[in-house]
C-alpha positions as CSV (number, residue, x, y, z in Angstrom):
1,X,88.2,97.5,50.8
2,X,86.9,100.3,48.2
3,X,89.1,103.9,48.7
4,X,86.4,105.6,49.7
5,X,84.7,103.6,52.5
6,X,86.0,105.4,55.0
7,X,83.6,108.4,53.7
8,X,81.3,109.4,56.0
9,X,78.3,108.5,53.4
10,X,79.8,104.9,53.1
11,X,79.6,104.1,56.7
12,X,76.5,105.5,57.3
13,X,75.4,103.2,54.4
14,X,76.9,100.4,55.0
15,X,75.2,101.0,58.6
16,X,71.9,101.4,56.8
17,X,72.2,98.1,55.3
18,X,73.1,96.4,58.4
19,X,70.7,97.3,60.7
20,X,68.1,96.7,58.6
21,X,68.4,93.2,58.9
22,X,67.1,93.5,62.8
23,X,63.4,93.3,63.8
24,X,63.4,95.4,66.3
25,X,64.7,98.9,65.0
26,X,63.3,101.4,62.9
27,X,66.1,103.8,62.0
28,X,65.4,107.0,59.6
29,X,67.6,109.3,58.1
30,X,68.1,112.3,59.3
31,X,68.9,115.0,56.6
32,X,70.5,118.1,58.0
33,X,71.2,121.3,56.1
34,X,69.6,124.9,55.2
35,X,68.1,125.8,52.0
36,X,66.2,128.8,50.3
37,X,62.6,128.8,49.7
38,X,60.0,131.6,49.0
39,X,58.0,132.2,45.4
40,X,59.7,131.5,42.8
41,X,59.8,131.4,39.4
42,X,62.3,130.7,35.6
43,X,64.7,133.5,34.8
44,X,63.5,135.7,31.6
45,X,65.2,136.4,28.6
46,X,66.2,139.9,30.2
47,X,66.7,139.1,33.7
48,X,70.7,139.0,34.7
49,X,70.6,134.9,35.8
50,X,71.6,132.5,33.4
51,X,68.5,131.4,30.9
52,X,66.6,128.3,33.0
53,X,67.9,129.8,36.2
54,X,65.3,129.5,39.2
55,X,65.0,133.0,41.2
56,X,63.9,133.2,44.6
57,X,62.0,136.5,45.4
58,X,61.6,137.2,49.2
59,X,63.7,134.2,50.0
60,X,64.1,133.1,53.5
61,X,66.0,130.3,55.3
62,X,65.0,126.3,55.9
63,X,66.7,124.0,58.3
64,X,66.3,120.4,57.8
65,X,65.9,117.9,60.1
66,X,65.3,117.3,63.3
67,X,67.7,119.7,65.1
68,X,71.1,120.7,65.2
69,X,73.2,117.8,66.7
70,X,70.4,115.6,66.3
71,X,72.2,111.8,65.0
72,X,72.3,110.9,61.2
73,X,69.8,107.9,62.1
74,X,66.5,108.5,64.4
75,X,64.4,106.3,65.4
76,X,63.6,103.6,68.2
77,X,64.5,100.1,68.9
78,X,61.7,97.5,71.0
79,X,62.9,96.5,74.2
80,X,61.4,94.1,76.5
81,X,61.9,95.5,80.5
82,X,63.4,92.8,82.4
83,X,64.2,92.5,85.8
84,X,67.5,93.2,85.7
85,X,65.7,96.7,84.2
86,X,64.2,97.3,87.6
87,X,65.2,100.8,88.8
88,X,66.4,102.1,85.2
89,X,64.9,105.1,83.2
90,X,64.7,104.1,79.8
91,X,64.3,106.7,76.7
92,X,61.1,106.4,75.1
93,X,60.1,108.1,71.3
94,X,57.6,110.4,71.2
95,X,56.3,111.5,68.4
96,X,53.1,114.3,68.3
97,X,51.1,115.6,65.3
98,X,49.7,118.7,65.7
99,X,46.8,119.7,63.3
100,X,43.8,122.4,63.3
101,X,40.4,121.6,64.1
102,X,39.2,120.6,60.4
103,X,43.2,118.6,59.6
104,X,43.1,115.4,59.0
105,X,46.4,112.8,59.6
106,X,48.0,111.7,56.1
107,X,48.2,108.0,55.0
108,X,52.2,108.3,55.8
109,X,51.6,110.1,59.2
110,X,49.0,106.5,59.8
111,X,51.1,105.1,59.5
112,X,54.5,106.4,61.4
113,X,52.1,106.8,64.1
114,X,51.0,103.6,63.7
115,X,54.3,102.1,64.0
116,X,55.8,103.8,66.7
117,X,52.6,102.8,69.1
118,X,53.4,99.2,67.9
119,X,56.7,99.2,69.2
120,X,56.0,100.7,72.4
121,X,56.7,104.5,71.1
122,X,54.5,107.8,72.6
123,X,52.5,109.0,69.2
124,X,49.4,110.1,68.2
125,X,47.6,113.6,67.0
126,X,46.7,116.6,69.1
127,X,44.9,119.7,68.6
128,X,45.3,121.6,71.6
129,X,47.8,121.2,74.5
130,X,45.4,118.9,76.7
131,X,44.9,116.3,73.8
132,X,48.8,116.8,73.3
133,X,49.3,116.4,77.3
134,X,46.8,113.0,77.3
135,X,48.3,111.4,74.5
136,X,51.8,111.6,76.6
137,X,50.1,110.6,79.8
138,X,48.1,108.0,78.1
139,X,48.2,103.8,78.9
140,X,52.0,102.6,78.4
């Protein structure tokens, strides 16, 4: 066994590999962490920075991903109910798009939508809280 595979990053991996192997999971990585963004631009000759430095005017704060606590991997896995199911509340994804009246779905959002209906997920693109509210009650 390597040194380091006991690092978080390894597992988590590792994990990665070996769950990709099944059918009936789709698993995404969930980056966490905060960031600065606002307009930018190169540091000058005669600014203080460093020469190449990037310098953030009006900066404010970004969280990444999905939200705090949220698990390294996100996703869904297809389950068939069985009887023995009866009776049991099962988690289901949802995922919903919000755009304005003239935004338009990308190819990648299609797509994730897309996917998530095929394997039995809640998905789709609203733009006000009735279409948002149908797509949820929608046909299962």
């Amino acid at each position: 066994m390597a040194r380091d595979a006991g690092l978080e990053r390894n597992i988590l991996a590792q994990a990665r590999v070996d769950l990709s192997t099944d059918p009936s999971l789709r698993l995404f990585r969930n980056q966490a962490g905060q960031a600065w963004a606002g307009p930018w631009h190169y540091a000058g000759r005669d600014e203080v920075a460093p020469w190449g430095s990037v310098i953030i005017t009006d900066p404010y704060r970004v969280s990444c991903g999905l939200v705090e606590g949220a698990g390294d991997l996100l996703g869904w896995q297809r389950r068939f109910i069985t009887t023995s199911m009866i009776g049991q509340s099962i988690a289901v994804f949802t995922s919903l798009e919000a755009k304005s009246t003239r935004g338009r779905l990308t190819e990648p959002q299609k797509n994730w939508i897309k996917q998530l209906l095929a394997d039995g997920g809640i998905a789709g693109m609203f733009r006000n809280s009735a279409e948002a509210r149908a797509i949820i009650d929608g046909p299962r």
